[in-house]
C-alpha positions as CSV (number, residue, x, y, z in Angstrom):
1,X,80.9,72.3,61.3
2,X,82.5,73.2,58.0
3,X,86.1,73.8,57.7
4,X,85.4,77.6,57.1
5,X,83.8,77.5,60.0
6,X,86.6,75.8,62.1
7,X,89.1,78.2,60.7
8,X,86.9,81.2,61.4
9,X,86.7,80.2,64.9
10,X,90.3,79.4,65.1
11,X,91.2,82.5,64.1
12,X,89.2,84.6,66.4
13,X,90.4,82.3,69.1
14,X,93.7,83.3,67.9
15,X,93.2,87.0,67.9
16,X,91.4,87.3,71.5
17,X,95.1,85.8,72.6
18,X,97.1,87.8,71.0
19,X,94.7,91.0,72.2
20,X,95.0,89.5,75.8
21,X,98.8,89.5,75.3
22,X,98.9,92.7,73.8
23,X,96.7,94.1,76.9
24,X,99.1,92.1,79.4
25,X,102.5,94.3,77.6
26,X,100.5,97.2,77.9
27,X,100.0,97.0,81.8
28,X,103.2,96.3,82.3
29,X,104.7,99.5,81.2
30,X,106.1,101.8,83.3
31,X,103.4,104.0,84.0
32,X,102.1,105.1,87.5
33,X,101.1,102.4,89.8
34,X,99.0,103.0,93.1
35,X,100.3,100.9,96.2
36,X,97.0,98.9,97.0
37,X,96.9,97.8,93.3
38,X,95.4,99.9,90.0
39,X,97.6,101.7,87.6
40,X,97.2,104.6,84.9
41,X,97.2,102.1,81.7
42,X,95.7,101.5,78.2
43,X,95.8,97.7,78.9
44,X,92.2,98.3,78.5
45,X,92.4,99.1,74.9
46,X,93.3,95.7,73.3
47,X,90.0,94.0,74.7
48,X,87.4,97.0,74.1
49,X,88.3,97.3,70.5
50,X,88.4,93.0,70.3
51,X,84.4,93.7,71.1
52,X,83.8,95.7,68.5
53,X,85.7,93.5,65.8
54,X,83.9,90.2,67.2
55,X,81.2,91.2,69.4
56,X,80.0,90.6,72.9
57,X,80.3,87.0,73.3
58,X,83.7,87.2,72.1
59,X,84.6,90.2,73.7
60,X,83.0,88.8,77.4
61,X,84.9,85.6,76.7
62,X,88.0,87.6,76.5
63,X,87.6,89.6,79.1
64,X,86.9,86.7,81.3
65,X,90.4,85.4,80.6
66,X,92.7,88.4,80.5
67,X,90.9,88.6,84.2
68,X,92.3,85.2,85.2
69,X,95.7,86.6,83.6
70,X,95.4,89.6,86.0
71,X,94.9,87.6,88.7
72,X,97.6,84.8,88.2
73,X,100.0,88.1,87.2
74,X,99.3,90.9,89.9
75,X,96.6,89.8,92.6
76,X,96.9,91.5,95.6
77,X,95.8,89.9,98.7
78,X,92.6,92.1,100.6
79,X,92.4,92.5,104.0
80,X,89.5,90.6,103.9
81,X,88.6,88.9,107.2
82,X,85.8,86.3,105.8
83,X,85.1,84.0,102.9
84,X,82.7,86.6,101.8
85,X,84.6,89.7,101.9
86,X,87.4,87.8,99.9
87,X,84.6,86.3,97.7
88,X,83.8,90.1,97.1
89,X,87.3,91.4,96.2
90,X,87.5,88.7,93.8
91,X,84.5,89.7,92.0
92,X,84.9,93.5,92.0
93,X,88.4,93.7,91.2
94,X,89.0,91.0,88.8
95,X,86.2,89.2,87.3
96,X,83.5,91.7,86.9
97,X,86.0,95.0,86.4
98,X,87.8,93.3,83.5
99,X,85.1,90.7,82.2
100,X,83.2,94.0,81.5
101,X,85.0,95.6,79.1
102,X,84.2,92.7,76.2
103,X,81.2,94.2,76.3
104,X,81.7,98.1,75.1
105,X,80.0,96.5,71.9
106,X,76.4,96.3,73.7
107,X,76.6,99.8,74.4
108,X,77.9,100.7,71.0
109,X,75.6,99.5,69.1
110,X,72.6,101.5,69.7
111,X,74.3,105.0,67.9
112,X,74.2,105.5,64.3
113,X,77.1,107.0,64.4
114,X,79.8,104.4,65.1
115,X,82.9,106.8,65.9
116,X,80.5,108.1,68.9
117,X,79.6,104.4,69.8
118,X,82.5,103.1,70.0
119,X,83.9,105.8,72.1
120,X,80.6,106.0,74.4
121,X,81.1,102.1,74.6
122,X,84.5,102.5,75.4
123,X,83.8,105.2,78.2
124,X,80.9,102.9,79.8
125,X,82.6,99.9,80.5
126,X,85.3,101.7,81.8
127,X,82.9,103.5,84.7
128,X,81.7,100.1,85.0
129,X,85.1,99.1,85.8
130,X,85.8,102.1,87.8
131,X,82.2,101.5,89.9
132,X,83.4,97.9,91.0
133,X,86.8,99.4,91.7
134,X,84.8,102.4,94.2
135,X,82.8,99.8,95.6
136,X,85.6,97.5,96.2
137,X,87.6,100.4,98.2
138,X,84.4,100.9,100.3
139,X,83.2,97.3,101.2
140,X,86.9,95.7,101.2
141,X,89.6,98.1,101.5
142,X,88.2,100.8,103.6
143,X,90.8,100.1,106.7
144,X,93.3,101.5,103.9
145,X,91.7,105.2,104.7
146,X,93.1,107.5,106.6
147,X,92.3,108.2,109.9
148,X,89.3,110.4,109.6
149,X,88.4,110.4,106.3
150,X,85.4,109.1,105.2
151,X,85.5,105.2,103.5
152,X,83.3,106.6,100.3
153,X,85.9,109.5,99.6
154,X,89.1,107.7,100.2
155,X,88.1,104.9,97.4
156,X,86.3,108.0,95.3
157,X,90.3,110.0,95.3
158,X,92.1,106.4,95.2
159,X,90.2,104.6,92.4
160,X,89.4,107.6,90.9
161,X,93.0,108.9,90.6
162,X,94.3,106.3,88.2
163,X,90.8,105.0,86.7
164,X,89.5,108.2,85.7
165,X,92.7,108.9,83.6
166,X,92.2,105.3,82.1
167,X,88.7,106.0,80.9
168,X,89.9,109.2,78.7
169,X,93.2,107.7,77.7
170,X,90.5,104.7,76.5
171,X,88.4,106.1,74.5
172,X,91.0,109.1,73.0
173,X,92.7,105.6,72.0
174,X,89.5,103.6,70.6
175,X,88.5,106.7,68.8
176,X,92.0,107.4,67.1
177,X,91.8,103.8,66.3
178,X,88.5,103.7,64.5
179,X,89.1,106.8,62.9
180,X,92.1,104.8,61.2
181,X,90.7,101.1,61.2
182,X,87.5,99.8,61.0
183,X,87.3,97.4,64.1
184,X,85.2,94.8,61.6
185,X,87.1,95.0,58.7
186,X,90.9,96.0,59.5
187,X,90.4,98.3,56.7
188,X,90.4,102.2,56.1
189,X,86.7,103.3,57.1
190,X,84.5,104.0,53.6
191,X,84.1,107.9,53.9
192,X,80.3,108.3,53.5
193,X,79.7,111.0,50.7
194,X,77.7,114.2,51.7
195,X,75.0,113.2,48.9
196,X,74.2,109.8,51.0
């Protein structure tokens, strides 16, 4: 490995931990929080827009540790009455909801149009993360339902009450962004001339 290599590498390493740092400030600020764990946030932003500076692998990576962050920071114990069931609430709420959003790049990269990708990236991995949250309220936290109301709707209203604001306050964010700075370059996106 050549020492531009190294330092390349060193300084990604460098930026995914100061984007999961950036993403742990922005989840703690005083914005709604629910009372079986979730919270309106743009914590999400830092590690969506890390993806499409450095791509996937980076962005998976990254995700994959902000999610051992969360859980070190704010885990909240299930009511989970077997190995399996706690197994489950592990996976849905931490490491799959947040490992998920290094990978908005995937699902950018298909559009010609990179505003629209990175905003359509932005908004799938955050139903990704909402659909693991809705699951999670069904298969793990349904005794958390009302009496009389269906499982499938109470996670639908709860997850959907502060996840669905997340997605839009996600991508409104990523877009604003790369309207300003180009996620690869840190620079002022080229304006492409009508004649092109």
């Amino acid at each position: 490995m050549t020492y531009m290599q190294k330092t390349s590498k060193t300084r990604i390493l460098v930026e995914c931990a100061l984007m999961i740092a950036l993403a742990v400030v922005l989840d703690i600020l005083p914005l709604p929080k629910w009372p079986n764990g979730g919270s309106v946030s743009v914590s999400m932003v830092p590690i969506v827009f890390l993806s499409y500076r450095h791509g996937a692998k980076w962005g998976l990576l990254t995700g994959f540790a902000y999610c051992i962050v969360q859980m070190i920071t704010g885990f909240y114990a299930p009511p989970a009455g077997t190995i399996l069931a706690f197994t489950l609430c592990i996976l849905l709420d931490y490491v799959i909801a947040f490992t998920v959003l290094g990978s908005a790049d995937l699902f950018a990269k298909p559009f010609s149009n990179k505003l629209v990708g990175y905003t359509v990236g932005a908004l799938i991995v955050t139903f990704i993360r909402f659909i693991c949250s809705f699951l999670s309220g069904i298969l793990i936290w349904g005794s958390s339902a009302p009496e009389g109301q269906p499982v499938w709707l109470y996670s639908l209203t709860y997850n959907g009450g502060y996840m669905i604001p997340n997605m839009i306050l996600t991508a409104g964010i990523i877009l604003v962004l790369c309207l300003a700075i180009d996620p690869k370059t840190l620079r002022r996106p080229q304006k492409v001339s009508a004649n092109a």
